[in-house]
C-alpha positions as CSV (number, residue, x, y, z in Angstrom):
1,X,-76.3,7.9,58.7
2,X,-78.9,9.5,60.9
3,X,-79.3,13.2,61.9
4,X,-80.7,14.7,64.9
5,X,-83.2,17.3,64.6
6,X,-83.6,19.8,67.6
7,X,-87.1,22.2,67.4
8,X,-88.0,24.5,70.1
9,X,-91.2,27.0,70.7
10,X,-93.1,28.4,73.4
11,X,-96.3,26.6,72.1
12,X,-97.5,23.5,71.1
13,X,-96.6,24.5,67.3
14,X,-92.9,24.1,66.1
15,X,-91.2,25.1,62.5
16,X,-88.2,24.6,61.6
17,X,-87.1,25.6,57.5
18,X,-83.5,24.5,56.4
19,X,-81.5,27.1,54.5
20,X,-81.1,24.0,51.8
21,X,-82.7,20.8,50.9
22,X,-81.8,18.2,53.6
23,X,-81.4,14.7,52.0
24,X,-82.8,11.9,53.8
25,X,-81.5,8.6,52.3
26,X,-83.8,6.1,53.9
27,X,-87.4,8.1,54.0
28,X,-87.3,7.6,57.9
29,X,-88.5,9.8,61.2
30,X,-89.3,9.4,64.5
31,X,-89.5,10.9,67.6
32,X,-86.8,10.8,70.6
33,X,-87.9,13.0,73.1
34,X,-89.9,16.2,74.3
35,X,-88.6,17.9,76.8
36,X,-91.5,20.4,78.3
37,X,-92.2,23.3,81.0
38,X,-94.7,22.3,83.3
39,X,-98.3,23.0,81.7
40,X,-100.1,23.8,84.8
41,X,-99.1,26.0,88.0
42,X,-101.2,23.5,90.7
43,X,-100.5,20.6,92.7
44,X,-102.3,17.2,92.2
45,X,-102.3,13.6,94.1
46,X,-100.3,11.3,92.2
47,X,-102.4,8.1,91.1
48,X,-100.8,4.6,92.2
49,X,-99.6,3.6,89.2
50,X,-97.6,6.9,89.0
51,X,-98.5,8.5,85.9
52,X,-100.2,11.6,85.9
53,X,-100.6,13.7,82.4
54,X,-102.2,14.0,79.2
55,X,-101.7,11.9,76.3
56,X,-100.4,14.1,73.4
57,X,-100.4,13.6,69.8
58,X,-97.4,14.3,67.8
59,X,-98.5,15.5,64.2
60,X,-95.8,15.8,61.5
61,X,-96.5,17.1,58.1
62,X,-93.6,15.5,56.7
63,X,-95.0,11.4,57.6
64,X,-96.0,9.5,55.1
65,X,-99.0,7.3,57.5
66,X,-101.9,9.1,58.5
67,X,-103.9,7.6,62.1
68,X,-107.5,8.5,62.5
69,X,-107.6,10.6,65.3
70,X,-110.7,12.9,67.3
71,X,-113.0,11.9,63.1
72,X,-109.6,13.6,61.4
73,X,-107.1,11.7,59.8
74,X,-103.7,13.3,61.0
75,X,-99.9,12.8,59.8
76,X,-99.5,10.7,63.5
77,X,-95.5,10.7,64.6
78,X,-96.2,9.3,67.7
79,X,-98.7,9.2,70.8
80,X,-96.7,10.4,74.5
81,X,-97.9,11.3,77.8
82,X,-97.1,14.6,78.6
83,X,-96.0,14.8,82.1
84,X,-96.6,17.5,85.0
85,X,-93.8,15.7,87.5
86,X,-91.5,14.6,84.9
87,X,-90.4,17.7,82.4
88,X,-89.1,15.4,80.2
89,X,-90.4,12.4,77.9
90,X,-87.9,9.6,76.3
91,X,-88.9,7.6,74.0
92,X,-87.1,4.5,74.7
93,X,-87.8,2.3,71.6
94,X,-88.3,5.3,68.8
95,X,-90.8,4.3,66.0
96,X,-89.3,5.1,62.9
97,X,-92.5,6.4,60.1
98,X,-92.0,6.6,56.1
99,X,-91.1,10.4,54.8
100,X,-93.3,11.8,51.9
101,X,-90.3,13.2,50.7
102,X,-86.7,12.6,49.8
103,X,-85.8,16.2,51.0
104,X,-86.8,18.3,53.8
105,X,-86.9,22.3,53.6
106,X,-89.2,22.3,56.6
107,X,-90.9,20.3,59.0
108,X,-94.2,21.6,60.9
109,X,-94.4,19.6,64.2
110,X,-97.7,20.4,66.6
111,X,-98.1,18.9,69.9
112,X,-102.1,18.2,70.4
113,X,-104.5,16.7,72.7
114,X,-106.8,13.8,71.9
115,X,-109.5,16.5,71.7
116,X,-107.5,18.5,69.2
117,X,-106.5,21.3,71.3
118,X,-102.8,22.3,70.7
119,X,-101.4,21.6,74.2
120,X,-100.5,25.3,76.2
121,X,-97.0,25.4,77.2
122,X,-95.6,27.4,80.4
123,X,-92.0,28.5,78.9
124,X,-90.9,25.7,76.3
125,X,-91.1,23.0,74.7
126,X,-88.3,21.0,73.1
127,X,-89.0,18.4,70.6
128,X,-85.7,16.0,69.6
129,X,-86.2,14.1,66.0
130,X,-84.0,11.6,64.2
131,X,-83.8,11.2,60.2
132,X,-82.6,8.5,58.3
């Protein structure tokens, strides 16, 4: 059975604590989409190949695997390209990570650049998990 997991803030840091223990049979998370307000006010030229953003890194406290990131290790749920033109970011083949845990009371999700910078959100940001 999987369950969806819907966080949203108005930065690059999202919480979420369950009012009881949330069972997770198979130990597995990953990362479906991010839906964001644009992070900057200006116009720019759109390269050829048509992407235009900042790569993001998705840090989860819950995950199990840690990637080496900016001489840190961080708990790494995925790696996106946050998008100025397109507010919204699906991940089409989700990467499902290990859990540390059996049950979740909370999950701490933050949304950072290669350089380690939490990424500076206009209005929102939407983050869209699924648990196994």
């Amino acid at each position: 059975m999987e369950n969806i997991i819907i966080i949203s803030s108005q930065t690059g840091e999202l919480n979420i604590n369950f009012d009881q223990a949330l069972k997770v049979e198979n130990r597995r998370i990953a990362l479906l989409s991010i839906a964001h307000s644009n992070t900057r006010r200006r116009a720019k030229r759109v390269p050829k190949d048509g992407t235009l953003g900042d790569t993001a890194l998705i840090y989860c406290d819950v995950v199990k695997e840690k990637t080496f990131v900016n001489n840190t290790q961080q708990r790494c749920l995925d790696f996106v390209v946050l998008n100025d033109l397109a507010n919204s970011v699906e991940i089409q083949n989700p990467i499902y990570h290990e859990l540390r845990v059996n049950d979740l009371m909370s999950i701490n999700i933050q949304i950072r650049s290669l350089n380690g910078e939490l990424f500076q959100f206009s209005d929102f940001v939407v983050v869209k998990l699924a648990l196994k």
